[in-house]
MISEMI-40973 format. One record per residue (C-alpha): z, x, y; residue number from 1. Coordinates in steps of 0.25 Angstrom, whole numbers, plus 5000, padded with zeros to 4 digits. Layout:
BEGIN
+------+------+------+-----+
!    Z !    X !    Y ! pos !
+------+------+------+-----+
!    Z !    X !    Y ! NUM !
...
+------+------+------+-----+
//
This chain:
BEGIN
+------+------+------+-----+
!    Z !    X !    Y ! pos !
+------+------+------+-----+
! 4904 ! 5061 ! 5053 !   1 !
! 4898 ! 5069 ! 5066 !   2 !
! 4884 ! 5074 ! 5062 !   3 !
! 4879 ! 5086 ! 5071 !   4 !
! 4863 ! 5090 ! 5071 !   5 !
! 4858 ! 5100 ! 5078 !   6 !
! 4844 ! 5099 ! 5086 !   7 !
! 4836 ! 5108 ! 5092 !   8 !
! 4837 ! 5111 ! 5108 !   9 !
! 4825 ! 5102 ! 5113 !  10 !
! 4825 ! 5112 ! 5126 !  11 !
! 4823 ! 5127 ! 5118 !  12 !
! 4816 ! 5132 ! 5106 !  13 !
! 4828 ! 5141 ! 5102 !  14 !
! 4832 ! 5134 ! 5089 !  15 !
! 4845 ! 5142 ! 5091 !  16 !
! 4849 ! 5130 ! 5102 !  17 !
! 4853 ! 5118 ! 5096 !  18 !
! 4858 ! 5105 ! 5103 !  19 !
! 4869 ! 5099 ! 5094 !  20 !
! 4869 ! 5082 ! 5094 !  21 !
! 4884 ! 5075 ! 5087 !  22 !
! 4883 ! 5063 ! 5081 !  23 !
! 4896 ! 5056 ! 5078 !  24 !
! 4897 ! 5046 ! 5064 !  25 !
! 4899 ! 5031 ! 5066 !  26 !
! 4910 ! 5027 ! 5074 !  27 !
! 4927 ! 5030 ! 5075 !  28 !
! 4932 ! 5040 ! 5064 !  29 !
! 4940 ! 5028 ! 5060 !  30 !
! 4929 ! 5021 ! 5056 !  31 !
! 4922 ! 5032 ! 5046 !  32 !
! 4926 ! 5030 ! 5031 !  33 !
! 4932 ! 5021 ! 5023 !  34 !
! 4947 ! 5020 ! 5020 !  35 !
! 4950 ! 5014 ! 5006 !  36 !
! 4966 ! 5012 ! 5003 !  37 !
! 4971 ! 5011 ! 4987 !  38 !
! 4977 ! 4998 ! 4984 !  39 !
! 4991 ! 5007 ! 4979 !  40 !
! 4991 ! 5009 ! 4995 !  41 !
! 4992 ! 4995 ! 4999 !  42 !
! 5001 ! 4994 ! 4987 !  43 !
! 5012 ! 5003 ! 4992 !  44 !
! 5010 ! 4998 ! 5008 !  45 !
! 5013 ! 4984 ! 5003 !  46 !
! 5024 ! 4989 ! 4993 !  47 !
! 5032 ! 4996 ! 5004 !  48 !
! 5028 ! 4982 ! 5014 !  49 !
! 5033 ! 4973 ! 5003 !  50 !
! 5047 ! 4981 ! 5000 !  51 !
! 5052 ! 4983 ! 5014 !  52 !
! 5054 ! 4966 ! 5015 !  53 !
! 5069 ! 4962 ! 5015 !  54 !
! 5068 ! 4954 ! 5002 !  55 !
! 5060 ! 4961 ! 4991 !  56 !
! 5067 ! 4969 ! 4982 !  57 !
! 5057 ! 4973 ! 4973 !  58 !
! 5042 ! 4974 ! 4970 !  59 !
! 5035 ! 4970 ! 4957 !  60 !
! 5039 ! 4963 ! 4945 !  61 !
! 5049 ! 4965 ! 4936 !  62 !
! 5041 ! 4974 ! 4926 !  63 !
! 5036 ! 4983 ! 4937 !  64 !
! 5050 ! 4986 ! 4944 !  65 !
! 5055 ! 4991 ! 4929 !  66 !
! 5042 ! 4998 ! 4929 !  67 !
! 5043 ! 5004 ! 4940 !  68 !
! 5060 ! 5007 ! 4937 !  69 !
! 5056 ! 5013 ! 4926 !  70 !
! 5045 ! 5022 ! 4933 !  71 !
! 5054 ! 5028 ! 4942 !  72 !
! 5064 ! 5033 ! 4934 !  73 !
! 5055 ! 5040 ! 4927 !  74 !
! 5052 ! 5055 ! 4931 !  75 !
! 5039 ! 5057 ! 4939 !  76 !
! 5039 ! 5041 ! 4938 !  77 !
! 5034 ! 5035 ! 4950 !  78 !
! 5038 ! 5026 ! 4963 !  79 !
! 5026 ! 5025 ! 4968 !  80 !
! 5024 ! 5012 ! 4962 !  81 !
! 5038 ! 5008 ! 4967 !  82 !
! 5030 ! 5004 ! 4981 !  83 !
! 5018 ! 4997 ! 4974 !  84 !
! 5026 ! 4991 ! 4963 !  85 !
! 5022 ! 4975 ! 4963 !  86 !
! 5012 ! 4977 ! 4975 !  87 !
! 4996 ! 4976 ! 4971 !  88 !
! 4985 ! 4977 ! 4983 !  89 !
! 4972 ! 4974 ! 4981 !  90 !
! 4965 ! 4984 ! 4992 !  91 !
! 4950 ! 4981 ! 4998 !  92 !
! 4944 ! 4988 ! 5007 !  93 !
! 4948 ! 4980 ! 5021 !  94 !
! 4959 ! 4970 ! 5013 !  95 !
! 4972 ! 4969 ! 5003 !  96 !
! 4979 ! 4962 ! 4995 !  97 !
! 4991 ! 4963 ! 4991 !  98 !
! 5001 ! 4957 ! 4977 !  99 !
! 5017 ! 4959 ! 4979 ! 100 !
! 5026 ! 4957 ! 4968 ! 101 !
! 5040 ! 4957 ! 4976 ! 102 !
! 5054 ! 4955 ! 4970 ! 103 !
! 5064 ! 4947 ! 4982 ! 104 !
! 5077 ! 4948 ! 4983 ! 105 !
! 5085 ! 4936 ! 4980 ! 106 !
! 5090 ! 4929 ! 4994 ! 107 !
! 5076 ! 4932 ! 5002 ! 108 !
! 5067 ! 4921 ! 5003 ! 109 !
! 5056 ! 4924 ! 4994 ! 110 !
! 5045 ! 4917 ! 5003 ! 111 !
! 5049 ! 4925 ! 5016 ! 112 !
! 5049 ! 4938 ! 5009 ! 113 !
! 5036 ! 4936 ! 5003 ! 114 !
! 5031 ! 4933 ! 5017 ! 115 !
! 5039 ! 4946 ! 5022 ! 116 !
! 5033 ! 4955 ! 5011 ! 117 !
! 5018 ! 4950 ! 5013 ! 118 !
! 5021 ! 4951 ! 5028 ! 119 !
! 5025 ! 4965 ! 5027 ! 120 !
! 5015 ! 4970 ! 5018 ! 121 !
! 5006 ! 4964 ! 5026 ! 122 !
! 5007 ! 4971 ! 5039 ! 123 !
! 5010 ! 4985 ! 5030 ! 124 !
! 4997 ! 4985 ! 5023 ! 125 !
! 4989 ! 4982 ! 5033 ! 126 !
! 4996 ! 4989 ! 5044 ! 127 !
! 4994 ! 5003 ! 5035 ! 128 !
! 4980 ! 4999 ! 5027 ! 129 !
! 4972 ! 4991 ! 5039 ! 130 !
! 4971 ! 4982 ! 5026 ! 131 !
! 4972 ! 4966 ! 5028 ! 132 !
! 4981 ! 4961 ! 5019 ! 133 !
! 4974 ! 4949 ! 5014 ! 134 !
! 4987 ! 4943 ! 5005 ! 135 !
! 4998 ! 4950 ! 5000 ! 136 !
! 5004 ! 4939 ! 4987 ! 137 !
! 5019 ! 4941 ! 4984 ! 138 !
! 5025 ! 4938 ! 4971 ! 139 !
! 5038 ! 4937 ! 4969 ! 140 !
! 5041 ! 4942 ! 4955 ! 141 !
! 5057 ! 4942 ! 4955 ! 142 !
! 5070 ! 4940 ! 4965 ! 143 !
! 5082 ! 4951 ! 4966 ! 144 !
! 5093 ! 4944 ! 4965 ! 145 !
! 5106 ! 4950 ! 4971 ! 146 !
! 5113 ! 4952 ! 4957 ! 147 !
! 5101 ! 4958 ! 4950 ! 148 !
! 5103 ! 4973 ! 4950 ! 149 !
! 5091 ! 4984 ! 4953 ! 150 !
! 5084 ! 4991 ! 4940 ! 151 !
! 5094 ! 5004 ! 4945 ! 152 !
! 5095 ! 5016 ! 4938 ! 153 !
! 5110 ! 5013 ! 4932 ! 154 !
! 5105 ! 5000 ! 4928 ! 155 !
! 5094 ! 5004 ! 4921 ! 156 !
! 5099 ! 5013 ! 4912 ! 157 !
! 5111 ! 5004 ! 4910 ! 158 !
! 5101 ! 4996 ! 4904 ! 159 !
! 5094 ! 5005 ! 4896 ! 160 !
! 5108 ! 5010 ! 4889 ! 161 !
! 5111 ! 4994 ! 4884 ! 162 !
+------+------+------+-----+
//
């Protein structure tokens, strides 16, 4: 904040002259205020992190991906909680921490892409929040294997007619 007061001219007694002092607030503009980021920020950065490794197929459990099916299919239903789905952050103000629920497809080695995900959130968090990421836990809630078909539309209401 830049304070300006206005003094009198030592040198006259005209009160119409004014000398004019600036002071400047604390330090770089940078550095004034605080920056709070929601938890549902972290959420989608590590959401997006986590999908973009070769190997997960899927976020969240079983329940939520049929939730989450169902939602958007819905009109007006939305996929915003497509990129959050089976990610919870817990945000403080210089630190996070993150909970992934990842579904890996069958043939990837489950340990390597859990390290591949945590690497990868990792680096995006912080990279885009200045956050350290503290620890990011990964649980593996189910493998794709290559015969299993995708909740599709056609398969979906195929079941619904039996």
């Amino acid at each position: 904040m830049t304070d300006t007061t206005h003094t009198g001219d030592s040198g006259s007694d005209d009160p119409r002259r004014a000398s004019v002092t600036k002071r400047s607030g604390g330090g770089p503009a940078a550095t004034r205020g605080k920056t709070t980021i929601a938890d549902g920020v972290v959420e989608k950065i590590a959401g997006l992190a986590a999908r973009d490794v070769d190997g997960v197929h899927d976020m969240g459990s079983g329940l939520s991906r049929t939730f989450g099916a169902v939602r958007d299919r819905v009109p007006g239903g939305s996929s915003k909680s497509n990129v959050t789905r089976g990610v919870k952050a817990e945000v403080g103000e210089v630190q996070t921490a993150l909970d992934l629920e990842i579904v890996v497809e069958y043939g990837y080695p489950i340990s390597d892409v859990a390290g591949n995900v945590r690497e990868n959130v990792v680096n995006a968090v912080e990279r885009m929040t200045g956050l350290e990421v503290v620890e990011v836990n990964i649980a593996v809630s189910d493998v794709k294997l290559p015969d299993d078909e995708d909740d599709d539309e056609g398969d979906e209401d195929q079941r619904r007619l039996q």
